[in-house]
C-alpha positions in Angstrom: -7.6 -35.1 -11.2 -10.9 -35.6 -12.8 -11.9 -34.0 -16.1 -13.8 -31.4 -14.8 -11.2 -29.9 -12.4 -9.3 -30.3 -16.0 -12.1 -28.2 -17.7 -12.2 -25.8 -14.7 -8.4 -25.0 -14.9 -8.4 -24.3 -19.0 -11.8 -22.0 -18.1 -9.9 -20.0 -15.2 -6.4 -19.9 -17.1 -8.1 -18.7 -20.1 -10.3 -15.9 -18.1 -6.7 -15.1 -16.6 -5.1 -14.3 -19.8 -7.7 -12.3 -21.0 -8.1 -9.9 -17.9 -4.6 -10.2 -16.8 -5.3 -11.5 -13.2 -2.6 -14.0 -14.1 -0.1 -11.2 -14.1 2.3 -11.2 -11.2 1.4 -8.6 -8.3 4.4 -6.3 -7.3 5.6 -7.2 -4.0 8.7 -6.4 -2.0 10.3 -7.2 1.4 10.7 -5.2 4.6 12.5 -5.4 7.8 13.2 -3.4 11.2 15.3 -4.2 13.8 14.7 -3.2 17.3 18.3 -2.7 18.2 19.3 0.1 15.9 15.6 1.2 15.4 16.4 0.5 11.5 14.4 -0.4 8.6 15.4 -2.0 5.7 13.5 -2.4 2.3 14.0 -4.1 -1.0 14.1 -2.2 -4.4 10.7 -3.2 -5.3 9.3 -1.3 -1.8 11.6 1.5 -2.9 9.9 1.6 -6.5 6.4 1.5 -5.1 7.2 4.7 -3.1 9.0 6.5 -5.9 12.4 5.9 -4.8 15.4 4.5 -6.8 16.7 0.8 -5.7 19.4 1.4 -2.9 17.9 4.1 -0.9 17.8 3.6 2.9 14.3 4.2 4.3 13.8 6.1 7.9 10.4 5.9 9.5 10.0 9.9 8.7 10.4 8.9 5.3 7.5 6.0 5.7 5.3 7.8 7.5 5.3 11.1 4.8 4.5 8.6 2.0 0.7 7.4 3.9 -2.1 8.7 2.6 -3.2 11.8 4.7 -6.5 10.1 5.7 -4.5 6.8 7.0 -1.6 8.7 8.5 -3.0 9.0 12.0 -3.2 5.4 12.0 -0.5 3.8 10.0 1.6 6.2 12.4 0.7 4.1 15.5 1.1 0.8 14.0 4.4 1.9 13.1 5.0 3.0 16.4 3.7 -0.2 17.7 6.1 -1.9 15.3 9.4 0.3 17.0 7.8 -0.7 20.5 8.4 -4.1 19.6 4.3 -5.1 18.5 3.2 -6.1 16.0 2.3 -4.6 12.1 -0.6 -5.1 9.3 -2.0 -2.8 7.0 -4.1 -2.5 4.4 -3.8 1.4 3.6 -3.0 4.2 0.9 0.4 5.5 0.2 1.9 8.7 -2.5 4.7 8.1 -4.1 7.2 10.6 -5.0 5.7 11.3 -8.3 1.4 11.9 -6.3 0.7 8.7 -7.9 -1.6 7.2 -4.9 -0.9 3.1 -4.3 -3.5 0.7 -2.6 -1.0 -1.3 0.0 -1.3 -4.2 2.0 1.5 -5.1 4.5 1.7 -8.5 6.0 4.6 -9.2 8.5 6.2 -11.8 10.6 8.2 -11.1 14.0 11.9 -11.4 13.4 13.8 -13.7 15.5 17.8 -14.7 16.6 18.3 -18.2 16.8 17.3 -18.7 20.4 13.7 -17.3 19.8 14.0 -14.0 20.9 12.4 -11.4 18.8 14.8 -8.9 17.1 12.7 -6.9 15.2 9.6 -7.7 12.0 9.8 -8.8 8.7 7.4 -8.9 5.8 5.7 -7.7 2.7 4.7 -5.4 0.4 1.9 -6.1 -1.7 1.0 -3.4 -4.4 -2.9 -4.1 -4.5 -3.3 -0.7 -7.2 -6.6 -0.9 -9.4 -4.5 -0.5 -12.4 -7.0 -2.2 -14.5 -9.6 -0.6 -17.1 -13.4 -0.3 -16.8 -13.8 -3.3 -19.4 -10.9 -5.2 -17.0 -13.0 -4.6 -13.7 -16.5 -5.6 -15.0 -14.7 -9.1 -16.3 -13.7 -9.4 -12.8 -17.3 -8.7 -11.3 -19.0 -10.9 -13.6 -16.7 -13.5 -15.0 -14.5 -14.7 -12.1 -17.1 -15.6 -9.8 -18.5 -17.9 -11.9 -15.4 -19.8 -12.8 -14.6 -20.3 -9.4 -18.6 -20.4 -8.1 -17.6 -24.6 -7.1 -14.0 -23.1 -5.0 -16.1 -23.0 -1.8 -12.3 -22.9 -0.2 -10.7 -20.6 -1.6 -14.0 -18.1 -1.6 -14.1 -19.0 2.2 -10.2 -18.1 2.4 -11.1 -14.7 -0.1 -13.3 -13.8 2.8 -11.3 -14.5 6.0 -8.6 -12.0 3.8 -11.5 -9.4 3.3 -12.6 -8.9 6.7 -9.2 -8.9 8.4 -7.8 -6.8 5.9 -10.3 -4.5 4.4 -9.6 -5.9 0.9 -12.1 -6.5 -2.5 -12.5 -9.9 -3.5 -9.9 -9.5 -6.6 -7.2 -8.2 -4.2 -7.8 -11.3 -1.6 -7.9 -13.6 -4.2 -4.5 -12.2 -5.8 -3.1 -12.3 -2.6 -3.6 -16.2 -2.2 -2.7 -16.5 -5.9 0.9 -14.7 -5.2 1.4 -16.7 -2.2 0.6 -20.1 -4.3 3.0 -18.6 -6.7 5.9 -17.4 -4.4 5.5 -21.0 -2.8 4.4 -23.4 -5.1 2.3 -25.0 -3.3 -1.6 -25.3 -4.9 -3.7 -22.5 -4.4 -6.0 -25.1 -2.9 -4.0 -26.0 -0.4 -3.0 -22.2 1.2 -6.6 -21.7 1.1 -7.4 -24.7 3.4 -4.7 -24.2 5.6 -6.1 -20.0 5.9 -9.7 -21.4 6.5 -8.7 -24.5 8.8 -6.8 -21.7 11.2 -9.9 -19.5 11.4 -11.1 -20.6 14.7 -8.1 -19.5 16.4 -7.3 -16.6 15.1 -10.9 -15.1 15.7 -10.3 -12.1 18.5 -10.1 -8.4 18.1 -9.4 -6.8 14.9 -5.4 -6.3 15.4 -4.7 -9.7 16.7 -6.9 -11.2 13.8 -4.7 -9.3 11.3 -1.8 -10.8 13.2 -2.5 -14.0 13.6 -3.7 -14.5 10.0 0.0 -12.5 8.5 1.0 -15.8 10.6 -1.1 -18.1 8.8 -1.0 -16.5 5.1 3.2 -16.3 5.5 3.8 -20.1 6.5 0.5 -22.2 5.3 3.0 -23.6 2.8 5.2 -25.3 5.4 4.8 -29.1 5.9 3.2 -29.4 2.3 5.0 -30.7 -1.0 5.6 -28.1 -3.2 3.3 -28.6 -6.6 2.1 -26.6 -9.5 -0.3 -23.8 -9.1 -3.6 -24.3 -9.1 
């Protein structure tokens, strides 16, 4: 590591701890299996809907949560998801309490040992601007310049906005947590997103697909390292 990627690191760990990017986004696990038509959350998916942990989600339930201008079609990706397709989405849900929460949901099909798909699996990610006005502008004018030389992960950042609708903060949190949830370098997931770009290029849904497939296993065949 030379000394500037040394000077970079303090420069973007410092910026971190002063705006809070650094701190870890909420994110949960979900599941549904074709067989019983069932769907299974964890307690963090629970929280960000308003729910205590341990309560057993329906699709009724999902689909009352959405944002009423994203219902209409949330509603048939979910339906697409009971017909056996495939989900991602980057939309609006209310919790219990009217609080309204800025989601992305990235999923994987779920498989029995011989391959066949049994149902989908994959995340929660609360993207909520929970940030001050002072917060935001750090992030508009600060960040860009620390990471002005990361021409991969700016090129991953984008591949993450256009598929999923996302602002640069969100896609770059998104790599961060799956760096994190990894440990593989940040660096690395990035590559791996922007080295799969030529074929995952098609229509808008399998793009979204394609690239839950990348963003969920770019760690696999890689040593695991620190962050960074």
């Amino acid at each position: 590591m030379t000394e500037r990627d040394d000077v970079s690191m303090t420069e973007r760990a410092l910026v971190e701890r002063v705006i809070g990017l650094g701190d870890p986004l909420t994110v949960g696990r979900f599941r549904f299996r074709f067989a019983t038509r069932q769907w299974e959350w964890s307690d963090e998916v629970a929280t960000m809907h308003g729910y205590p942990p341990g309560t057993v989600p329906t699709t009724e339930m999902l689909l009352s949560h959405k944002h009423p201008e994203d219902r209409d079609r949330v509603a048939a990706m979910i339906t697409s998801v009971e017909d056996s397709g495939a989900f991602s989405s980057h939309h609006r849900i209310i919790d219990t309490h009217g609080r309204v929460r800025d989601v992305l949901v990235v999923s994987e099909p779920l498989a029995d040992v011989d391959g066949t798909p049994i149902g989908t699996e994959g995340y929660y990610i609360d993207l909520s601007d929970t940030a001050a006005g002072y917060r935001r502008e750090a992030l508009d004018t600060t960040l860009p310049g620390v990471l002005a030389a990361r021409v991969t992960i700016e090129q991953a950042k984008g591949a993450l906005m256009l598929a999923y609708g996302v602002s640069a903060d969100q896609a770059f949190r998104v790599l961060r947590w799956r760096s994190q949830e990894t440990n593989v370098k940040l660096r690395v997931i990035a590559e791996r997103v922007v080295t799969a770009l030529p074929t995952v290029a098609d229509n808008e849904v399998r793009l979204r697909t394609r690239l839950d497939h990348v963003l969920l296993t770019a760690h696999e065949g890689v040593r695991a390292d620190p962050v960074g």
